[in-house]
C-alpha positions, 0 to 999 in steps of 0.5 A: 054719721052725718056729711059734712056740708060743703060750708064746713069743708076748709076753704082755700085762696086759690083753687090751683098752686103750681110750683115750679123749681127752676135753674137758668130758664130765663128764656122760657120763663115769660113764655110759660107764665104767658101759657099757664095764664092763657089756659086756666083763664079760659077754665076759670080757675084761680091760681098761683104760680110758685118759681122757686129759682135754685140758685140760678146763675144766669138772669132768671131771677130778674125775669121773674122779679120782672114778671111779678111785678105785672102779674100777681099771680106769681109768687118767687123763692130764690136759693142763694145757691144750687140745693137739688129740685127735691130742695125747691119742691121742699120749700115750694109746698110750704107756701102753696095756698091752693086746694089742689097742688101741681108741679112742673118743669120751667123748660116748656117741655110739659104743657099747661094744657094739662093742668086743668084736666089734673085739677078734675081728676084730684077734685071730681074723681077723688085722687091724692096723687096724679102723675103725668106720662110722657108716653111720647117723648122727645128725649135721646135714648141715653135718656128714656132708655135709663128712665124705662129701667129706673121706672121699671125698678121703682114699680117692681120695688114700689108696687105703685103702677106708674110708667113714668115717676120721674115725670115732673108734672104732677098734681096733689090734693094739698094733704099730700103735699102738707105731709111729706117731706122731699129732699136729696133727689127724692122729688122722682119717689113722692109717689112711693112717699106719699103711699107710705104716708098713707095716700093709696090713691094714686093715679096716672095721666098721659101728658105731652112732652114738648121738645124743648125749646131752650137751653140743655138739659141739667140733669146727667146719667148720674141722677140714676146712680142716686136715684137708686140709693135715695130709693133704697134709702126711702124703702128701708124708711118708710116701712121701718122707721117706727119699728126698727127692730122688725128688720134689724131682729129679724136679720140678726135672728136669722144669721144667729140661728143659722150660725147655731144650727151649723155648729151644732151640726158640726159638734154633732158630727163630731161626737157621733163619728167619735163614738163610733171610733170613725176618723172626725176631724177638729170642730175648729180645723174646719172653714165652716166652724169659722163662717158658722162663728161669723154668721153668730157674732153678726146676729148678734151684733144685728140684734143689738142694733135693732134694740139700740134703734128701738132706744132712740125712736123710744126717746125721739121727739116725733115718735107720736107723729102720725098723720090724721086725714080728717077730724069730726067735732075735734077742735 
């Protein structure tokens, strides 16, 4: 099969979009532009900045209104109010133009220094995914101790060898960020979304982290709590949205044989100890005939489950969505 030339690969406006969500960092913003142009200038590389302001209620807007009028290179997205960095992320890749796709944080904590070097590795060494590492940080422990359990959790789970998924500076090839979907806090799983989606190589880079030099933190302890929902919730998803009856059928099979094989045990017990004029209790005066009856009627009810599943994704309108990486002579 004949290479593609390099004519015939897409070609793209920019070759690096950053997309930065953003909540009341007015401070920093002139600032981190300022950087981010002073570095990729000097590399050579043609990009553009996406702020995507979620619902700020200080005067980020204005600054960034401000800042765009002088530089072209920034481009702006306002929430009317706080939706989540997952939502800002969302609506942020939609209008990326670039061949390579990178995020950061708007808080000066993560370097632009970076970018150049996250930009090889998806271009030159072939990455879907590259994903900072904060191995220094600069954070109280009531933070990095949470985030080495949450990140230890998400590999186990994930099977993705990653030290710091929460990381928020990350570069993609545009495939990847064209073909998922980020919402509620899932913007710290686009790792594990982007493996389910088929995306395998993911790779890790040791970053800075900056202390910061504006403004607290906006995130609390309670991003963990839903963290660890949105992560079940992604798990059970990814592996099972097209073939629900996989999961559900099984559990239900499970709990119904073993419901079965309990009250045939007893039944049996009973019949033998009956025939041999032994004292045998009633199969329904014993605690187990009850748990065995429930584990049952919950087989059941978990088979009918999967099979109503099977219905609606059946009858759904994207049940012939799958992703194709390339084409050859397919218009």
């Amino acid at each position: 099969m004949p290479v593609p030339s390099l004519s015939k690969r897409p070609s793209f406006p920019v070759e690096l979009s950053i997309v930065i969500p953003l909540l009341n960092e007015a401070e920093s913003l002139p600032e981190l532009t300022r950087w981010i142009h002073r570095v990729l200038a000097q590399h050579g590389l043609t990009y553009e900045v996406i702020l995507v302001d979620d619902g700020s209620t200080d005067t980020s807007w204005g600054v960034i209104e401000e800042l765009a009028e002088t530089d072209t290179h920034l481009r702006g997205i306002r929430f009317n109010r706080n939706y989540g960095k997952s939502a800002a992320l969302n609506v942020g890749f939609k209008e990326t133009t670039g061949r390579v796709v990178c995020t950061m944080d708007a808080d000066l904590q993560d370097s632009p220094e970076e970018l150049p070097e996250l930009y090889r590795m998806i271009t030159e060494q072939g990455y879907d995914l590259v994903s900072g590492w904060k191995k220094k940080r600069f954070d109280p422990l009531s933070k990095t101790i949470p985030t080495k359990l949450f990140n230890g959790v998400t590999r186990w789970i994930s099977g993705i060898q990653l030290h710091d998924f929460n990381c928020g500076l990350k570069a993609y090839d545009h495939r990847v960020v064209r073909s998922i979907e980020v919402y509620g806090e899932m913007h710290r799983y686009i790792p594990v979304i982007a493996k389910w989606a088929g995306f395998r190589k993911i790779g890790e880079k040791v970053v800075q982290h900056q202390e910061r030099k504006y403004g607290t933190t906006k995130f609390g302890l309670e991003r963990f709590v839903y963290g660890f929902l949105d992560l079940m919730s992604i798990t059970f998803v990814s592996r099972f949205r097209r073939r629900p009856m996989h999961f559900f059928g099984t559990m239900g099979m499970i709990s119904f044989v073993l419901g079965m094989l309990i009250t045939l045990w007893l039944v049996g017990e009973k019949v033998y100890l009956s025939l041999n004029n032994l004292l045998a209790r009633n199969v329904t005066d014993q605690p187990l005939f009850f748990l065995a009856l429930t584990a049952v009627m919950i087989g059941a009810m978990l088979f009918l489950t999967g099979f109503l599943a099977e219905l609606i994704q059946l009858n759904g309108a994207n049940r012939n969505d799958y992703l194709v990486r390339e084409k050859v002579n397919i218009n």
